[in-house]
N, C-alpha and C positions, 0 to 999 in steps of 0.2 A: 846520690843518683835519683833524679826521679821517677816517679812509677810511671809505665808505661799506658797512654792515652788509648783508649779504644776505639777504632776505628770504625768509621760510619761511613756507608756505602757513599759514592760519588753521586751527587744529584745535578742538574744544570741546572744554573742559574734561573730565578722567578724572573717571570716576564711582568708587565706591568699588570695586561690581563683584560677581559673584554668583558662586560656582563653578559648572560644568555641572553636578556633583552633585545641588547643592539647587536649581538651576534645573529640571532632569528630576523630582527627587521634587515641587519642586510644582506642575509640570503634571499627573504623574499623581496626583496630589491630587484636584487643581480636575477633572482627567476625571471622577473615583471619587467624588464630591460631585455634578458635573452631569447625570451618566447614572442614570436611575431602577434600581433593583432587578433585576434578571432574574428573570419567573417560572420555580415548580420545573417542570421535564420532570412531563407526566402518566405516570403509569404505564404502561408496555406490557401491557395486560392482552390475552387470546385474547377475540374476537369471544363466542363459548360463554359466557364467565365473565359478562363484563358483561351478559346478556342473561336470568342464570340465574334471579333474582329474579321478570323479566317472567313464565316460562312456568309 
């Protein structure tokens, strides 16, 4: 009879597996895809200028 094998916990299956590399480029990916646009900065123009047409 032979001796009784010792038992190792159940583990799933290895997946093929992804580097951190291409894992971080494509979340900032999917970030730079889901995030709309940023509008441009208005201009800093002096109270005076914008008003100069008005007077």
């Amino acid at each position: 009879m032979p001796a009784p094998q010792p038992t190792v916990p159940w583990r799933p299956p290895m997946s093929a597996g992804v580097s951190m590399r291409d894992l971080l480029a494509s979340c900032a990916a999917a970030e730079a895809i889901s995030n709309p646009p940023r509008n441009p900065e208005p201009e800093q123009l002096d109270p005076a200028e914008r008003h100069r047409d008005a007077a």
